[in-house]
PDB file of the backbone (N, CA, C, O) and the ligand in Angstrom, with CONECT records:
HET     ZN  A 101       1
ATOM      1  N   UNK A   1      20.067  26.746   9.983  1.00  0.00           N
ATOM      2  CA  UNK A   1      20.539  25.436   9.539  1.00  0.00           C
ATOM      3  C   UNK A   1      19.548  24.362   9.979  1.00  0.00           C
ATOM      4  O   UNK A   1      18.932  24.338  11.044  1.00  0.00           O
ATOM      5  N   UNK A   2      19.496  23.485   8.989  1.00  0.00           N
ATOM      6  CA  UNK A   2      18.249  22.321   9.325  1.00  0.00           C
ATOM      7  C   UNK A   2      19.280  20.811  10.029  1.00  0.00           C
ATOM      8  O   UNK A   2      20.475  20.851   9.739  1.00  0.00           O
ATOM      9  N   UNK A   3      18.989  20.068  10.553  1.00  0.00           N
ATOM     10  CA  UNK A   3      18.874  18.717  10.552  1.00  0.00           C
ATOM     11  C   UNK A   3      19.025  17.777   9.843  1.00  0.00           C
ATOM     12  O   UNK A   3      19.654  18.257   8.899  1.00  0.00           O
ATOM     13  N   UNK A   4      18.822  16.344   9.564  1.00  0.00           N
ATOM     14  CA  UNK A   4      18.112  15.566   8.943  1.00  0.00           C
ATOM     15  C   UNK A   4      18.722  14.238   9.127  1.00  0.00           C
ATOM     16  O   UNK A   4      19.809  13.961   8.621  1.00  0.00           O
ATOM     17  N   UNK A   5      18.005  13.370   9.883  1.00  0.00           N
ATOM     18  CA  UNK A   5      18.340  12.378  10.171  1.00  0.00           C
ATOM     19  C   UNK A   5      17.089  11.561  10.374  1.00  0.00           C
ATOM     20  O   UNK A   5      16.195  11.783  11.191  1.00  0.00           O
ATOM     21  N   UNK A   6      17.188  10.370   9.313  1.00  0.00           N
ATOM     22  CA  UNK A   6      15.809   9.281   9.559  1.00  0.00           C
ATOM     23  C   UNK A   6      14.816  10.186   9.199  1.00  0.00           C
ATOM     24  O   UNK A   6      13.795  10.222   9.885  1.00  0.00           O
ATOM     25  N   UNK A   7      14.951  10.972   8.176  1.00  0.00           N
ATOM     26  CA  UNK A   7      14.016  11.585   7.672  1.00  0.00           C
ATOM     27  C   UNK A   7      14.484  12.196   6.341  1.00  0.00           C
ATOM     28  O   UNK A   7      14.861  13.360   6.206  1.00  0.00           O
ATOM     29  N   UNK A   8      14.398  11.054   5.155  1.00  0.00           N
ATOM     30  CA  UNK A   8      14.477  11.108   4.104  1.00  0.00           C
ATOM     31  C   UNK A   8      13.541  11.937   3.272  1.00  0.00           C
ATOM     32  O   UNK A   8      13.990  12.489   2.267  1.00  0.00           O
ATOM     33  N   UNK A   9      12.145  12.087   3.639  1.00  0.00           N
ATOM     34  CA  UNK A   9      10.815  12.849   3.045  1.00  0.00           C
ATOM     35  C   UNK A   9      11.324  14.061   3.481  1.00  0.00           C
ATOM     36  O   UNK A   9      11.391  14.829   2.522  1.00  0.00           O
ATOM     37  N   UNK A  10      11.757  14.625   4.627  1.00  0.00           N
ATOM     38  CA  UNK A  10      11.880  15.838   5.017  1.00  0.00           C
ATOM     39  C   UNK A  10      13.221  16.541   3.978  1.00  0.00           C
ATOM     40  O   UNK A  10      13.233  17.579   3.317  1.00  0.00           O
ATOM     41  N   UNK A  11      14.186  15.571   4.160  1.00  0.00           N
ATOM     42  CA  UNK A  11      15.538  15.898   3.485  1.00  0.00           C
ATOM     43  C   UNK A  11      15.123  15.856   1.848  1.00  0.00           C
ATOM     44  O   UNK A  11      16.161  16.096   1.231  1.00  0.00           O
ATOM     45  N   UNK A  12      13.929  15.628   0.842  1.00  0.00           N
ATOM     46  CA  UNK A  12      14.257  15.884  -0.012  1.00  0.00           C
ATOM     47  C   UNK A  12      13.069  16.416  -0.494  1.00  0.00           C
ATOM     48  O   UNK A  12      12.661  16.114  -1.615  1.00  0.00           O
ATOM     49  N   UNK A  13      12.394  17.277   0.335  1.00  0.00           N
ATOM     50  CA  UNK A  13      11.226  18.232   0.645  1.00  0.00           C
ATOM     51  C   UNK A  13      12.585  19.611   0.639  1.00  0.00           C
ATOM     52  O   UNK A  13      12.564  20.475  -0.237  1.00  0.00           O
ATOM     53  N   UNK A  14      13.481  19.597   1.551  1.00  0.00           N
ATOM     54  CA  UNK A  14      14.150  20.813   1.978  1.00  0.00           C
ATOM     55  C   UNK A  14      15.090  20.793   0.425  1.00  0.00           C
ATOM     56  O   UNK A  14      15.588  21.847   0.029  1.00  0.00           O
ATOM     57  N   UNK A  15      15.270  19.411  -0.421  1.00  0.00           N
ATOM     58  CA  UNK A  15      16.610  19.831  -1.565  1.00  0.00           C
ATOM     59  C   UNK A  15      15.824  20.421  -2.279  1.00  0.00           C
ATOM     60  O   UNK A  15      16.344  21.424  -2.768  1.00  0.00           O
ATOM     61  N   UNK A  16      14.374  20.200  -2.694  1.00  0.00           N
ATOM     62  CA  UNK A  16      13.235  20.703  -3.715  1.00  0.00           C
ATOM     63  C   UNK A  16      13.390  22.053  -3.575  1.00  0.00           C
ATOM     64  O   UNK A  16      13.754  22.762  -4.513  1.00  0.00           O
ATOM     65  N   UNK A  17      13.083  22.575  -2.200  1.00  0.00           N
ATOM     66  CA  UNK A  17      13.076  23.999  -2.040  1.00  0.00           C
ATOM     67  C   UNK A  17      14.000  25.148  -1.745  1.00  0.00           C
ATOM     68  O   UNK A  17      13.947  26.317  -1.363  1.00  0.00           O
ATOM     69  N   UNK A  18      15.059  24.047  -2.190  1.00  0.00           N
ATOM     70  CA  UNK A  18      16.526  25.263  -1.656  1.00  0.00           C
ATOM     71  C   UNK A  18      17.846  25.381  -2.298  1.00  0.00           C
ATOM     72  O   UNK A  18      19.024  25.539  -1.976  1.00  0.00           O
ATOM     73  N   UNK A  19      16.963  25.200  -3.584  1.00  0.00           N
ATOM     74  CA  UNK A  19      18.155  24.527  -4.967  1.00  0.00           C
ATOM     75  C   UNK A  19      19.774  25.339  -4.752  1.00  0.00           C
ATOM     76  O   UNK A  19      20.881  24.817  -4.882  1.00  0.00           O
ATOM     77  N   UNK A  20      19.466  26.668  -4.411  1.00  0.00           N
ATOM     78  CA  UNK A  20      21.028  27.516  -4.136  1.00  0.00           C
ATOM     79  C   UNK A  20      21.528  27.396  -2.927  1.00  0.00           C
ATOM     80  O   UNK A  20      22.514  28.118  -2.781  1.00  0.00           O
ATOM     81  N   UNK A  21      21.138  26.528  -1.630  1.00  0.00           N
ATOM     82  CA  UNK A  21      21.946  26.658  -0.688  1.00  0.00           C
ATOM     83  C   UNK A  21      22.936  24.966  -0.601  1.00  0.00           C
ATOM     84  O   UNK A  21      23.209  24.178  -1.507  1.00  0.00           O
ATOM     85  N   UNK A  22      23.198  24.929   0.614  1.00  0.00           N
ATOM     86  CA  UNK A  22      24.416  23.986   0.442  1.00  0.00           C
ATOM     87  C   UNK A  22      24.259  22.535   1.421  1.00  0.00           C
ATOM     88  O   UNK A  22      23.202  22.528   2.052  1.00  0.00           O
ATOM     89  N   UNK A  23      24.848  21.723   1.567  1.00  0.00           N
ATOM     90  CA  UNK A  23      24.549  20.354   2.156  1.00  0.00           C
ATOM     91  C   UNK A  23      25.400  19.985   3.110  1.00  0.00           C
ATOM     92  O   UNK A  23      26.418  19.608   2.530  1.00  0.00           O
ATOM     93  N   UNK A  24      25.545  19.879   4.395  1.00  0.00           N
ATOM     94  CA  UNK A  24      26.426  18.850   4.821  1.00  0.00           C
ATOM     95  C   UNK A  24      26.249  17.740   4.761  1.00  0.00           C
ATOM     96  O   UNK A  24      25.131  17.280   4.993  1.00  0.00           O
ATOM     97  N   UNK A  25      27.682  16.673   4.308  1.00  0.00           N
ATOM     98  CA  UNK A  25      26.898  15.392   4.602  1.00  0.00           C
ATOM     99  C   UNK A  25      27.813  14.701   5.518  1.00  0.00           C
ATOM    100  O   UNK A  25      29.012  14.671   5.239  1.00  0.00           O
ATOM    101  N   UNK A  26      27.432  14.223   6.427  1.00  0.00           N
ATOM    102  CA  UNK A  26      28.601  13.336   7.722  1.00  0.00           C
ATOM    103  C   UNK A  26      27.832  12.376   8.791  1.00  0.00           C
ATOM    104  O   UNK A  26      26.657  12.026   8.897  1.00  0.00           O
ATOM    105  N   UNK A  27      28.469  12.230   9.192  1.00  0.00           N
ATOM    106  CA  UNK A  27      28.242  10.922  10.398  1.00  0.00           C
ATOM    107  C   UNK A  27      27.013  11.331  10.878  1.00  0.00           C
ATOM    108  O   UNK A  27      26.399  12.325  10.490  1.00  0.00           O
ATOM    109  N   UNK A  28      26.647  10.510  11.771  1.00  0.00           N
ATOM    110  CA  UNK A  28      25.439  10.630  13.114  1.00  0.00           C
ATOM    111  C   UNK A  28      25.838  11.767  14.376  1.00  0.00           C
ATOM    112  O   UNK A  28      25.298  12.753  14.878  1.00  0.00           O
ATOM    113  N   UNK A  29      27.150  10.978  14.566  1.00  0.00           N
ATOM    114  CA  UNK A  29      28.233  11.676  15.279  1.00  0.00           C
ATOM    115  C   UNK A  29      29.162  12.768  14.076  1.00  0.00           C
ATOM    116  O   UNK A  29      29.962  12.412  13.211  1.00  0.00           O
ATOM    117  N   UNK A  30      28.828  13.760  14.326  1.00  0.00           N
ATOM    118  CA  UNK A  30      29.703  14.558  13.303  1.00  0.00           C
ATOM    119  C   UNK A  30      31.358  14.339  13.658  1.00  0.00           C
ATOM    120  O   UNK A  30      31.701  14.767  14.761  1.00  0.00           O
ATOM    121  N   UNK A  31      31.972  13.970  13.163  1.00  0.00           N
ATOM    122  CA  UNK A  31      33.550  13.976  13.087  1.00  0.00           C
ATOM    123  C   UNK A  31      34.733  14.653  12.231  1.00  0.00           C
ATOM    124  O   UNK A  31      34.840  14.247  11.074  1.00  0.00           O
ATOM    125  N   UNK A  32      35.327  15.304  12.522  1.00  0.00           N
ATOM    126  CA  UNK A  32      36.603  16.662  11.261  1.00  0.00           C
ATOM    127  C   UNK A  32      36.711  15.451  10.378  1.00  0.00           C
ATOM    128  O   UNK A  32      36.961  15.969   9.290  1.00  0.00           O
ATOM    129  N   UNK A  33      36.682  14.447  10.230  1.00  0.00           N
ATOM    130  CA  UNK A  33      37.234  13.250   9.266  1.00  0.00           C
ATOM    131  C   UNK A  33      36.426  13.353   7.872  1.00  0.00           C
ATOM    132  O   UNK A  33      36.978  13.334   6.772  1.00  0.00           O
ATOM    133  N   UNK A  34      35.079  13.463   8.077  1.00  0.00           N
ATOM    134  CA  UNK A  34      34.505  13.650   7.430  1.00  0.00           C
ATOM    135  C   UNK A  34      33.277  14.598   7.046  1.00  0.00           C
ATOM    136  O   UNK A  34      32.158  14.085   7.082  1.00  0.00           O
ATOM    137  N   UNK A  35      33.338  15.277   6.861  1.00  0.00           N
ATOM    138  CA  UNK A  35      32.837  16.727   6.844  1.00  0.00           C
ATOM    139  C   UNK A  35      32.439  16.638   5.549  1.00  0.00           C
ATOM    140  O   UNK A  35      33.301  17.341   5.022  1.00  0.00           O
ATOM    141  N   UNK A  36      31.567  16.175   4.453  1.00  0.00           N
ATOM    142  CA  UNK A  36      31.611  16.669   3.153  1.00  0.00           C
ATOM    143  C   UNK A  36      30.256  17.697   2.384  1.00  0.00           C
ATOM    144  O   UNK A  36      29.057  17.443   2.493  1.00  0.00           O
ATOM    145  N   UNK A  37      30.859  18.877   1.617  1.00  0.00           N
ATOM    146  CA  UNK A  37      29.936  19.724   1.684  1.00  0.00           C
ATOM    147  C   UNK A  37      29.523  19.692  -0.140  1.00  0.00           C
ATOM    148  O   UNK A  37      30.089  19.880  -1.217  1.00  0.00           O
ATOM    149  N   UNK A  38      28.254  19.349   0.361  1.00  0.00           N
ATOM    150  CA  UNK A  38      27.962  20.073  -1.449  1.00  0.00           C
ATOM    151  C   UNK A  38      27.125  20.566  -1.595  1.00  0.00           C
ATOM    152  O   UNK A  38      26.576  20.968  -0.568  1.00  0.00           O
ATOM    153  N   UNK A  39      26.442  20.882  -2.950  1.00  0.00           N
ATOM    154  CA  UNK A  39      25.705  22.226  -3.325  1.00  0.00           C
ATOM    155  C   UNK A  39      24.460  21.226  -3.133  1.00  0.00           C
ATOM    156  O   UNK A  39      24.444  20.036  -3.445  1.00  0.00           O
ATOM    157  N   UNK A  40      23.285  22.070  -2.474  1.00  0.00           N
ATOM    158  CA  UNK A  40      21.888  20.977  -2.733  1.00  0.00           C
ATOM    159  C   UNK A  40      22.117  20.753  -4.179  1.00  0.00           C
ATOM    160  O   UNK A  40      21.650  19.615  -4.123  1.00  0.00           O
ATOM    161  N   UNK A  41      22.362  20.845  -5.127  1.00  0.00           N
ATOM    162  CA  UNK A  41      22.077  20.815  -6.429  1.00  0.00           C
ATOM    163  C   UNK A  41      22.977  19.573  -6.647  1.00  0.00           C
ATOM    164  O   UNK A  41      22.743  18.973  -7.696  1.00  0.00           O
ATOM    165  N   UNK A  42      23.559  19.274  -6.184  1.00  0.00           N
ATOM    166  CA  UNK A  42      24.655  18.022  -6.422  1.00  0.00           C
ATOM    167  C   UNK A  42      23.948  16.523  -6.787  1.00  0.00           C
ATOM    168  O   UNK A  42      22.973  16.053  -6.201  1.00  0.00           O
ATOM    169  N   UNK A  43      24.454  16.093  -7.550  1.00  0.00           N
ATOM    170  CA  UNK A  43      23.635  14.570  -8.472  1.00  0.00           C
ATOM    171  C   UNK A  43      23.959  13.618  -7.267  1.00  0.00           C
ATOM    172  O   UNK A  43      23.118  12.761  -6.995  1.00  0.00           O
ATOM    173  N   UNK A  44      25.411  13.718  -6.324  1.00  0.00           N
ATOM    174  CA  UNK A  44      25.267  12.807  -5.394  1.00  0.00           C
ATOM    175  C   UNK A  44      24.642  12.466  -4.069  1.00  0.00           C
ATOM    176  O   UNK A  44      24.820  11.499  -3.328  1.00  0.00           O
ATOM    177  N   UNK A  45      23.865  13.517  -3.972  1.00  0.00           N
ATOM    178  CA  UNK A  45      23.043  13.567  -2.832  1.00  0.00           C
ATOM    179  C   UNK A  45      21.629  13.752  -3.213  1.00  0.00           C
ATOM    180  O   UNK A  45      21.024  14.195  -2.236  1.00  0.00           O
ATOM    181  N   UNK A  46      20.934  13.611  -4.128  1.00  0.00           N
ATOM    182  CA  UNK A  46      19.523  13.439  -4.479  1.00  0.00           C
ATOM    183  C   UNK A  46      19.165  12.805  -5.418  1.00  0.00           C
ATOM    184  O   UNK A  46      19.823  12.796  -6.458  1.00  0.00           O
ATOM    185  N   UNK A  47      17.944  12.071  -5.256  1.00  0.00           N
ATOM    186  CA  UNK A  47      17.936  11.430  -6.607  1.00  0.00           C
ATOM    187  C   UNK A  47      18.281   9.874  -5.548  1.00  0.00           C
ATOM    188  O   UNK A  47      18.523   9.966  -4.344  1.00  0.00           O
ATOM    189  N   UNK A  48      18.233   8.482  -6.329  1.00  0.00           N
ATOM    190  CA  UNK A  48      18.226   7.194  -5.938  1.00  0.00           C
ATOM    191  C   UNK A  48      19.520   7.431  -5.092  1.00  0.00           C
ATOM    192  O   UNK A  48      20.457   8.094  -5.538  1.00  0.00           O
ATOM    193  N   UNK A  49      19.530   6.780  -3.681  1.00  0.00           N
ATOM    194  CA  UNK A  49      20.798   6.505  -2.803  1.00  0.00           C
ATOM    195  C   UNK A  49      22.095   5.619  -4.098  1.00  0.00           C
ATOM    196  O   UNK A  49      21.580   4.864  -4.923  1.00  0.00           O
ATOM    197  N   UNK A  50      23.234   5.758  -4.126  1.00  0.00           N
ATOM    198  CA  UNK A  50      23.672   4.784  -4.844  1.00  0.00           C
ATOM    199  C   UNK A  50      23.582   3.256  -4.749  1.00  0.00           C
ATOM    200  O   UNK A  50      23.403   2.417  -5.631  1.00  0.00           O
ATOM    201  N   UNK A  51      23.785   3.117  -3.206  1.00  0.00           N
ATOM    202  CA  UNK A  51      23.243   1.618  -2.936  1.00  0.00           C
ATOM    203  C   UNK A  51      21.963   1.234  -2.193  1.00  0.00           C
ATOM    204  O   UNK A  51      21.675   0.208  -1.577  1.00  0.00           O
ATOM    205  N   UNK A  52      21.276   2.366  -2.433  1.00  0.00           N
ATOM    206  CA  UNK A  52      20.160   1.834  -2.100  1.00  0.00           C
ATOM    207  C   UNK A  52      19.740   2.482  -0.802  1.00  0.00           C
ATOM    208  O   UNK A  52      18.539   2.696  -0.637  1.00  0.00           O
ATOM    209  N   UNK A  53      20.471   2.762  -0.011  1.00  0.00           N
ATOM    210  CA  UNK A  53      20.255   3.115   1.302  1.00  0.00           C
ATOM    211  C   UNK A  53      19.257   4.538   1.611  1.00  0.00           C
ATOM    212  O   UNK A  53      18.392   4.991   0.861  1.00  0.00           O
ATOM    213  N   UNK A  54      19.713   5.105   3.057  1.00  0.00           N
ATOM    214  CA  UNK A  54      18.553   5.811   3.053  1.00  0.00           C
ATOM    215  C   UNK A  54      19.476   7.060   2.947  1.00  0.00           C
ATOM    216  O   UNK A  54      20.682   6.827   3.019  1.00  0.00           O
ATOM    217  N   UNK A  55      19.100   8.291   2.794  1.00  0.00           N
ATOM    218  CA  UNK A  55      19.756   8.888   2.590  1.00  0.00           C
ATOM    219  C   UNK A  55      20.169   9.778   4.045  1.00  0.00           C
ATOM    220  O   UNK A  55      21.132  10.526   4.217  1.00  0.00           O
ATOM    221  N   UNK A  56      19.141   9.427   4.944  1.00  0.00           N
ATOM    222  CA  UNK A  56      19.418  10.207   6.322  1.00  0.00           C
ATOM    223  C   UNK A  56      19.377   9.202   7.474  1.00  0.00           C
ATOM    224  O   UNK A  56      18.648   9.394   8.447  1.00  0.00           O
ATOM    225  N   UNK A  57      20.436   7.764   7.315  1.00  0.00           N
ATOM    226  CA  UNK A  57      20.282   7.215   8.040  1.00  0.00           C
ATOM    227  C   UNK A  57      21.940   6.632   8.099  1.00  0.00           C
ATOM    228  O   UNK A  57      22.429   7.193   9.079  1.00  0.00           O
ATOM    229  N   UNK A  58      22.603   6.071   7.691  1.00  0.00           N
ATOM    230  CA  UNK A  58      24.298   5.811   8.692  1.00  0.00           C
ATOM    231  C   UNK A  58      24.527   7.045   8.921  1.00  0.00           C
ATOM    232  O   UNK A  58      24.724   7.533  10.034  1.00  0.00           O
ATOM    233  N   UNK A  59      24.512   7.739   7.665  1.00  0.00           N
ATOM    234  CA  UNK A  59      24.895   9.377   7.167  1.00  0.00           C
ATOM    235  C   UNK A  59      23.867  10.404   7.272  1.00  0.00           C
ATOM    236  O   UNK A  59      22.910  10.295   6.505  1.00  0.00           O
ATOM    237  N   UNK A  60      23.904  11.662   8.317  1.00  0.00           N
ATOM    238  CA  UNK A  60      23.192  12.596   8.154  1.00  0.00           C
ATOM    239  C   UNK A  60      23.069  13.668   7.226  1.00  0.00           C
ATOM    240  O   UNK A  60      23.542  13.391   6.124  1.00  0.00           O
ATOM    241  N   UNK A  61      22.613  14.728   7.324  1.00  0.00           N
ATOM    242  CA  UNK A  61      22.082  15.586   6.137  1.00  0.00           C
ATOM    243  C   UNK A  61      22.122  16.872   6.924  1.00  0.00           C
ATOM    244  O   UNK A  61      21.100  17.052   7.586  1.00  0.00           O
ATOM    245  N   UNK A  62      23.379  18.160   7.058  1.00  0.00           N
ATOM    246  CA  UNK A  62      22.851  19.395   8.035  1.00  0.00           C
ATOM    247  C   UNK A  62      22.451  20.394   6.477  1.00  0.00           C
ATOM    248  O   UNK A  62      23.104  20.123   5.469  1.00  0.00           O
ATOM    249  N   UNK A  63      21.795  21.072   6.434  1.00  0.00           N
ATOM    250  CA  UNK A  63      21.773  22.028   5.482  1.00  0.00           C
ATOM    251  C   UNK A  63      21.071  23.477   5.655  1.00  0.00           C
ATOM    252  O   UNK A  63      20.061  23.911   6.209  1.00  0.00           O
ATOM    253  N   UNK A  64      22.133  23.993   4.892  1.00  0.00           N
ATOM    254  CA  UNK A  64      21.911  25.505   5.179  1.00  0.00           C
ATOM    255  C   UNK A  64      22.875  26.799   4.207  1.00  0.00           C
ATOM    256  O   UNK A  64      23.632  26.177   3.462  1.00  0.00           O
ATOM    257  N   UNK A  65      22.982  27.727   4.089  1.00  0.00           N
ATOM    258  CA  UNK A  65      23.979  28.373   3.566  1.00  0.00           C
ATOM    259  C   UNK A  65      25.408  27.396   3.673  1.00  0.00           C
ATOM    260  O   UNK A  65      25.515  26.367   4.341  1.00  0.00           O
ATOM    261  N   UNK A  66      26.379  27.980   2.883  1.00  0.00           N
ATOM    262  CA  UNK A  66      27.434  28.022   3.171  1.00  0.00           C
ATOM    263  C   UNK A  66      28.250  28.228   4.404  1.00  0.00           C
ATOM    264  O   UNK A  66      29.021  27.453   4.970  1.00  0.00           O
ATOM    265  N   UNK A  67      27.814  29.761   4.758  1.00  0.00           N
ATOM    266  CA  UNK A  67      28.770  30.067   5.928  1.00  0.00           C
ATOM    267  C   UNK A  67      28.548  29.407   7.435  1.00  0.00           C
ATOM    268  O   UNK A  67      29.272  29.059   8.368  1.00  0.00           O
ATOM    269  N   UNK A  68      26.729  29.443   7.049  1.00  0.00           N
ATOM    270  CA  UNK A  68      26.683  28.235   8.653  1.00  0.00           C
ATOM    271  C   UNK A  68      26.928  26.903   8.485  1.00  0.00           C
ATOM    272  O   UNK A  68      26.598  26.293   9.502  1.00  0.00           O
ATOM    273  N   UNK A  69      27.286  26.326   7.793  1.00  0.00           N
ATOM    274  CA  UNK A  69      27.898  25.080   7.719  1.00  0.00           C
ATOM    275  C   UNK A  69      29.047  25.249   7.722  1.00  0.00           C
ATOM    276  O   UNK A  69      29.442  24.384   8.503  1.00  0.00           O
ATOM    277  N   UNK A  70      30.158  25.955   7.267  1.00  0.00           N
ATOM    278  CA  UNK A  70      31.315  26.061   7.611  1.00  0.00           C
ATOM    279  C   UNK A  70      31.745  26.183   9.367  1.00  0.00           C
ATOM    280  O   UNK A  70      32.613  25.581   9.999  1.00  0.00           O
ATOM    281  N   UNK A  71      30.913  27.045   9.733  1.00  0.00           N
ATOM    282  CA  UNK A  71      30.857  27.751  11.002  1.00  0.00           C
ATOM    283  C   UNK A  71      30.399  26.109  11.992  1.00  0.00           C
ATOM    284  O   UNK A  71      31.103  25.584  12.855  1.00  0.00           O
ATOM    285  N   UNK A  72      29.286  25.712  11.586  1.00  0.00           N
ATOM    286  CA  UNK A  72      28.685  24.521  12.047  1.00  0.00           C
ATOM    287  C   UNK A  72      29.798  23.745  12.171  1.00  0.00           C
ATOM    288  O   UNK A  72      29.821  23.367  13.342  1.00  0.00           O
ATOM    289  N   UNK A  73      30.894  23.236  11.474  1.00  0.00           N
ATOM    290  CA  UNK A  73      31.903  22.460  11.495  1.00  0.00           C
ATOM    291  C   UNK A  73      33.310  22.529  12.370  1.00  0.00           C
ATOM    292  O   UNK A  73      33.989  21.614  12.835  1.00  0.00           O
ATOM    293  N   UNK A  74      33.595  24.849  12.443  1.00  0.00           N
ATOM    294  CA  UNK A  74      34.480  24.731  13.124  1.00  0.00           C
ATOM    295  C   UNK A  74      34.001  25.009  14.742  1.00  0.00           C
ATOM    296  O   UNK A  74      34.825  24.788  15.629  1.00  0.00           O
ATOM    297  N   UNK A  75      32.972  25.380  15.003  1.00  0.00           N
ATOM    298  CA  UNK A  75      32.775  26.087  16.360  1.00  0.00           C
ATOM    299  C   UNK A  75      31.957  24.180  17.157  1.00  0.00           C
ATOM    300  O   UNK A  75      31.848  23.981  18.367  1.00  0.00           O
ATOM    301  N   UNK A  76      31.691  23.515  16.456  1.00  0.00           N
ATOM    302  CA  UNK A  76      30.731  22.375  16.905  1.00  0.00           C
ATOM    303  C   UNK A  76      31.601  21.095  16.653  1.00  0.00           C
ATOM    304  O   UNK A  76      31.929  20.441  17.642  1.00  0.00           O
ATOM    305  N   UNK A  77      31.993  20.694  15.431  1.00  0.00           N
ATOM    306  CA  UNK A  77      32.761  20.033  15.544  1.00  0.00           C
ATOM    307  C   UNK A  77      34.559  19.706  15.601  1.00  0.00           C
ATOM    308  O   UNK A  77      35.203  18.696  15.884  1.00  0.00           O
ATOM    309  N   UNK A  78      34.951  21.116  15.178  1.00  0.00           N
ATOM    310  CA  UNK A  78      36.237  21.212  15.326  1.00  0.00           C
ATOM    311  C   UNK A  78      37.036  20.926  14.119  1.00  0.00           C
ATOM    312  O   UNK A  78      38.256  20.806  14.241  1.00  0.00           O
ATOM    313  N   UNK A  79      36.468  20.804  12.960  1.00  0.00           N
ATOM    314  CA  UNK A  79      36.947  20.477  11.687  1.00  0.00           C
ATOM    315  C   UNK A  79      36.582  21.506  10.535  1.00  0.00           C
ATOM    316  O   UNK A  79      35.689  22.330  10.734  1.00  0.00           O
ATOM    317  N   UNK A  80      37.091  21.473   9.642  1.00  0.00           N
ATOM    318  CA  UNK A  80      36.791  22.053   7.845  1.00  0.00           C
ATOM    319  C   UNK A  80      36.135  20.999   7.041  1.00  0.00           C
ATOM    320  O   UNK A  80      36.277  19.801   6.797  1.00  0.00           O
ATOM    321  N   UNK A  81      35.230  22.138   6.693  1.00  0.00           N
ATOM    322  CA  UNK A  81      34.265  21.109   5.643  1.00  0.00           C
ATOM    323  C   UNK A  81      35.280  20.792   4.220  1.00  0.00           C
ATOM    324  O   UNK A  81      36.101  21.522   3.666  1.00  0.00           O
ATOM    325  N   UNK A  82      34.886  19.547   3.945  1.00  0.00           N
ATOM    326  CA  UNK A  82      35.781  19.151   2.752  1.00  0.00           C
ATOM    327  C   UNK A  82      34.807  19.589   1.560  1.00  0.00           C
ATOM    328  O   UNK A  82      33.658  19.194   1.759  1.00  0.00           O
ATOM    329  N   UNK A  83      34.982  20.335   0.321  1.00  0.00           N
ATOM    330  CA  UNK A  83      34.036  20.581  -0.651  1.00  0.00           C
ATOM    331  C   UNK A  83      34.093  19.280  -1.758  1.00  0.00           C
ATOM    332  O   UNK A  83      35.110  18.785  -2.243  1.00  0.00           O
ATOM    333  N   UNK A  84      32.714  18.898  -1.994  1.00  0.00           N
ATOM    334  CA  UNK A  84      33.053  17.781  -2.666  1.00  0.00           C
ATOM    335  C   UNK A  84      33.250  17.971  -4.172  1.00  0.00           C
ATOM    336  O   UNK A  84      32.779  18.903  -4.823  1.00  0.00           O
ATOM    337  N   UNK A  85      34.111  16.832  -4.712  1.00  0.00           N
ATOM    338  CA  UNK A  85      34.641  17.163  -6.306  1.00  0.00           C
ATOM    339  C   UNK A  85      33.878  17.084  -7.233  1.00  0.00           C
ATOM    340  O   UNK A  85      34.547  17.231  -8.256  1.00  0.00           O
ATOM    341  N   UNK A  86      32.626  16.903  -7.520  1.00  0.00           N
ATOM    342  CA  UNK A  86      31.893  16.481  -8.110  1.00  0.00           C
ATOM    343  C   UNK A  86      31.116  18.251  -8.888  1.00  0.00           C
ATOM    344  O   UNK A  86      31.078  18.622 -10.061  1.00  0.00           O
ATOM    345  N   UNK A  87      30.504  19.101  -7.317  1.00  0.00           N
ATOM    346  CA  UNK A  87      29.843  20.074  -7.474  1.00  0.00           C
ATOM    347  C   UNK A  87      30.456  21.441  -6.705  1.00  0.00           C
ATOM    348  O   UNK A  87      29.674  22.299  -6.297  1.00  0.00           O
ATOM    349  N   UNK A  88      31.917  21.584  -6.535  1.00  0.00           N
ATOM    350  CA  UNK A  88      32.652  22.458  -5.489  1.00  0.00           C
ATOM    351  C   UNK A  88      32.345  23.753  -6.909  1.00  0.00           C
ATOM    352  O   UNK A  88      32.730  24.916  -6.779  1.00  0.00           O
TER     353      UNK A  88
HETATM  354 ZN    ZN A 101      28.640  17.181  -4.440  1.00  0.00          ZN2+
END
């Protein structure tokens, strides 16, 4: 599982090259509140921020398979990833 925080070049270096695996997207501080998971392939996480912002900066970026992000969520942060509606 990767990282990505304050590092927007890196985070869309890793979506280029990993079109079938999956995204977390959440806090700085990861929190069960918000956990949201989508496919790198998802229109809402690549491509222009919607407002502009950065894409690895209020909001981080963990990415990796599926199962270690699931796993990443319950053993680290104590929550379920929410799958997002867009690309579940
Ligand atoms: Zn999505």
């Amino acid at each position: 599982m990767e990282r990505f925080q304050d590092d927007d070049a890196g985070y869309e270096r890793w979506l280029a090259g990993h079109s079938d695996l999956y995204v977390l997207n959440t806090t700085r501080t990861p929190t069960p509140t918000y956990l949201k998971l989508h496919r790198a392939t998802c229109h809402t996480i690549a491509g222009v921020p919607a407002r502009g912002v950065r894409w690895t900066g209020e909001y981080i970026k963990l990415c990796g398979t599926r199962a270690e992000l699931e796993h990443f969520a319950r053993t680290q942060v104590g929550g379920e990833v929410s799958p997002c509606g867009n690309c579940r």
